[in-house]
N, C-alpha and C positions, 0 to 999 in steps of 0.2 A: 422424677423424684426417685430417690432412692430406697430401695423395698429394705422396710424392718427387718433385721435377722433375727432369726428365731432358732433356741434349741432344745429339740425334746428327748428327755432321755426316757420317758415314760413309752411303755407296750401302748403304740400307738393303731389304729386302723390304716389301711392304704388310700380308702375316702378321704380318710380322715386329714393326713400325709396332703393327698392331694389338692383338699380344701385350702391349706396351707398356703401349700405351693403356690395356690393362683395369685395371692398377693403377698406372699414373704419370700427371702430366704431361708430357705430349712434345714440346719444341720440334723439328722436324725440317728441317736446313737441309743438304743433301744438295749435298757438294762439286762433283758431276758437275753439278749442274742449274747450279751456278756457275760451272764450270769452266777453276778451280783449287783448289789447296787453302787454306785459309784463314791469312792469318798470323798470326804471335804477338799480335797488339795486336788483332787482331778477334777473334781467339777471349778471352780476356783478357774483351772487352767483352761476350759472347755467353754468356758461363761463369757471370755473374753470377746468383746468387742458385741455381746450378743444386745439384741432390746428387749427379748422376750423369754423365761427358762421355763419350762414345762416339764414336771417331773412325776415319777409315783412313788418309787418307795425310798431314792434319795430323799436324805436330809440335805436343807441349804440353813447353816448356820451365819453369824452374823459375816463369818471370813470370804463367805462364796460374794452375799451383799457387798460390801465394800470393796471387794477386790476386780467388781467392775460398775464404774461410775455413768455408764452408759444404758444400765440396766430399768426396766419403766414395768414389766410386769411380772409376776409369777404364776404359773397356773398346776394347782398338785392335782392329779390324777387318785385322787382318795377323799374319804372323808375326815374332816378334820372338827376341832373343838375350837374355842375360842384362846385356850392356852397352851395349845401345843406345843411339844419341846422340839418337837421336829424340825418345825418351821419357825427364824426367829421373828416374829411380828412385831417384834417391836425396833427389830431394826429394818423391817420395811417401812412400820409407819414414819419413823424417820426419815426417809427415803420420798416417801407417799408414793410406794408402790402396791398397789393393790392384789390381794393373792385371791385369785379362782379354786375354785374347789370343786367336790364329785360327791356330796352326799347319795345314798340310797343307791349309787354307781351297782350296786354288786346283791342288792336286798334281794332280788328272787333266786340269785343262783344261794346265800345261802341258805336262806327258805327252803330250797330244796334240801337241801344238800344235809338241812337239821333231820327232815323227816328220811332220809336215807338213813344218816346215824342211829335216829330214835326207833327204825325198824330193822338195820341191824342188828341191835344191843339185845332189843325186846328178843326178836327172833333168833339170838343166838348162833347169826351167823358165822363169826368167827370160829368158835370152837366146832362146833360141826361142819364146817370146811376142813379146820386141821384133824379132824376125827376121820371125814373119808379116806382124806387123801396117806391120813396115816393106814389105813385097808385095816378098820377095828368093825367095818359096819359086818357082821356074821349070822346075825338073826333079824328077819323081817322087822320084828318089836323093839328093835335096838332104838333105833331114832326116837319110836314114840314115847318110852319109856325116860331115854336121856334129855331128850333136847324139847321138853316142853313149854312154850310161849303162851303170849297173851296177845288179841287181837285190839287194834289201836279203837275200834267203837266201842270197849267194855273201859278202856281208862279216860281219868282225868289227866290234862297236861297243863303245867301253870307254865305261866312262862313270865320270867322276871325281867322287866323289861318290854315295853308295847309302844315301842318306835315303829318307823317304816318295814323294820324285821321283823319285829313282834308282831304286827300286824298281819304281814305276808304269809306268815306260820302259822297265825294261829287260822287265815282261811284254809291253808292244805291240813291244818287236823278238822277241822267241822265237816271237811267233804271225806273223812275217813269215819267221820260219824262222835268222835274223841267228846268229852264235855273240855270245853276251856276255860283257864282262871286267870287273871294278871294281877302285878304289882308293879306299879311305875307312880311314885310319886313324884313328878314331873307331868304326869297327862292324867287330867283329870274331869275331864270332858267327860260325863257320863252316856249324852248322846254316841261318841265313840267306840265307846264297846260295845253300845246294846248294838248299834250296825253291823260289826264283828263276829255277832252270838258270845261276846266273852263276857265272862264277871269278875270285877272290878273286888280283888280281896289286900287284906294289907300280908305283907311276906310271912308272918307266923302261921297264920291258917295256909296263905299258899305249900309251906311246905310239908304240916301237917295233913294235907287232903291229897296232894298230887300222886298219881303216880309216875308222873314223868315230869323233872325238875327242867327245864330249858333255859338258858343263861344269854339274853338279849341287849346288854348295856356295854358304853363304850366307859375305857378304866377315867377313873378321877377320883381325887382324894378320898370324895364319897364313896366310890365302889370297888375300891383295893379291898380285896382280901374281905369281901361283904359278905363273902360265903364261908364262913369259920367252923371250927369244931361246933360249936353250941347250934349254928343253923343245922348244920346237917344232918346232929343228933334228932334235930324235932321229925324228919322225913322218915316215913314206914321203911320197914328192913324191904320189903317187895319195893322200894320205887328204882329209879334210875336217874340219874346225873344225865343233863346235854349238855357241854360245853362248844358251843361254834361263834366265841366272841370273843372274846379272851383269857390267856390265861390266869392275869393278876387279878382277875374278880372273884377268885377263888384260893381260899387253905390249901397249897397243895399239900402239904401234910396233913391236914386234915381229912380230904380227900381219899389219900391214899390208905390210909387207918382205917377209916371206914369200910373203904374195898374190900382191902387184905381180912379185917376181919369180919365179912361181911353182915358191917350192919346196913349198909344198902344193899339192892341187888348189884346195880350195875352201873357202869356209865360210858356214856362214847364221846371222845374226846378231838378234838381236831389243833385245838391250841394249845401249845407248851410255856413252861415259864423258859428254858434255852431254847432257844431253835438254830439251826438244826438240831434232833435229839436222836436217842435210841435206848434200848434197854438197857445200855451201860450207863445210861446217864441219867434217865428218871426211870424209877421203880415201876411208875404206873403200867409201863409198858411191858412187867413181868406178868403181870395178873391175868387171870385168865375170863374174868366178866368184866375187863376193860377192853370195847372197838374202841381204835385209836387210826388215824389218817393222819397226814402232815400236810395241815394249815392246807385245805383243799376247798374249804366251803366256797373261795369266791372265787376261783381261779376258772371259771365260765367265758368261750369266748364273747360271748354277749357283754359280758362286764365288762371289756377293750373294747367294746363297740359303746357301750354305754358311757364311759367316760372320756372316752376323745369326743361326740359328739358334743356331749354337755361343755368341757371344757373351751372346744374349739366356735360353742353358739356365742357361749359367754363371751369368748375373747373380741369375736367381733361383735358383739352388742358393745362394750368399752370401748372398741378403738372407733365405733361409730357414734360415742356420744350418747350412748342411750346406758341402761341400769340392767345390770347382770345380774341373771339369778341366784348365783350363788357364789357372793363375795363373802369370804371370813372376815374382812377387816372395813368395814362400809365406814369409819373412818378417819380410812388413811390418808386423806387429801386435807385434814383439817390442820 
């Protein structure tokens, strides 16, 4: 019999590759080694003749579907919503190709990666790196005088949003000793927080209490732009902004106002509304109690380990007749 071809354009594992291999063929063209992601007319041309495309940060619109009739599954290496634009699901469901997916693929390295941010910002790293190295430090009392912080067991962190991420976070602040608060009206399991040590408040108290604001929601109509001038006015002039979800759930302009004149303290940011970006392009990156990274929280290689395995379990739970764990379109076959 002749073995399914398969092509992954997604930052695949070599296990993972290998797992493949034993029973497909594998074209493997791995976006990172190209570095960007592939467009629609090349993948299109790459797709051809294939049974199975496996992708991460390609989009496959309805032209890449159609443009090969031989095509039986999709597998995205991310996590995805039930309306994604990315992916057109409605011309798979036409199809009855069922699309695999990678939730929670990436939750502990941002987890970390928040509490990095959130002890940069607090702690002032940035500006007291460029202060050494600019040779200003002259008197012993220098630093104590300029760059003084707050230790993470004297503040409150809300965090909006207590998904898988939200979760993750809010255990690395309980073991820093932090008080934690959430808003997620979507989870509303009371059991679930008290496991957590978190309290369950609705967003006006979370952001009149917190000292540290953390932004954990993926974007949807609902949570464009959730974060406005009027939210962020209610936040104490001492607190601080996390951003490590996205950009659009947030005013950038309003953000930036706030900075600039600071009626917040601070905030650390990882996600842009352009990306690539730099100072020439958003402001925020002029300011001087803005940490800023580029889109770094998940980029862990555990997270390439973690989502080719999930992907490549799933795929063969399907092609073996059995119910994958995490299908976005469970009914495609209808």
């Amino acid at each position: 019999m002749e073995k399914m071809k398969v092509l992954v354009t997604a930052s695949f594992s070599d296990q993972g590759i290998a797992r493949l291999q034993e029973k497909m063929d594998v074209k493997y063209h791995n976006w990172l080694e190209q570095g960007r992601p592939n467009t629609q007319e090349e993948l299109k041309k790459m797709v051809q003749g294939k049974d199975i495309l496996i992708v991460e940060t390609d989009e496959v619109h309805r032209e890449v579907i159609e443009a090969n009739p031989q095509l039986k599954i999709i597998g995205v290496c991310r996590g995805l919503r039930g309306d994604d634009p990315t992916i057109d699901i409605k011309a798979c469901n036409e199809r009855k190709i069922p699309i695999l997916y990678t939730p929670g693929r990436n939750f502990n390295s941002v987890a970390e990666f928040t509490i990095l941010m959130t002890l940069a910002v607090i702690k002032k790293i940035r500006p007291a790196t460029e202060w050494l190295h600019a040779k200003k430090w002259q008197e012993w009392l220098d630093f104590y005088t300029i760059f003084r912080t707050r230790e993470l067991a004297s503040l409150t962190v809300g965090l909006v949003g207590f998904g898988n991420i939200g979760r993750s976070v809010s255990r690395l602040f309980n073991a820093f000793g932090s008080k934690v608060i959430a808003y997620d009206p979507y989870v509303n399991d009371s059991n679930l927080y008290a496991q957590h040590n978190v309290e369950k408040v609705d967003l006006p108290t979370l952001l009149k209490t917190a000292d540290v604001v953390s932004l954990h929601m993926n974007v949807s109509d609902e949570t464009k732009s959730m974060i406005g001038a009027e939210e962020i006015a209610l936040m104490k002039p001492t607190a601080y902004m996390i951003n490590s979800a996205r950009a659009a759930v947030i005013d950038h302009d309003a953000l930036y106002e706030a900075l600039k004149n600071k009626k917040i303290a601070g905030a650390a940011i990882d996600v842009f509304h352009q990306e690539p970006t730099g100072p020439d392009r958003d402001p925020l990156l002029t300011l001087d109690n803005v940490f800023a990274t580029p889109h770094l929280a998940g980029t862990a290689d555990e997270v390439i380990e973690n989502h080719t395995n999930m992907v490549v379990d799933d795929l063969f739970k399907l092609l073996n007749g059995e119910q994958p764990k995490f299908l976005l379109n469970p009914d495609y076959d209808k």
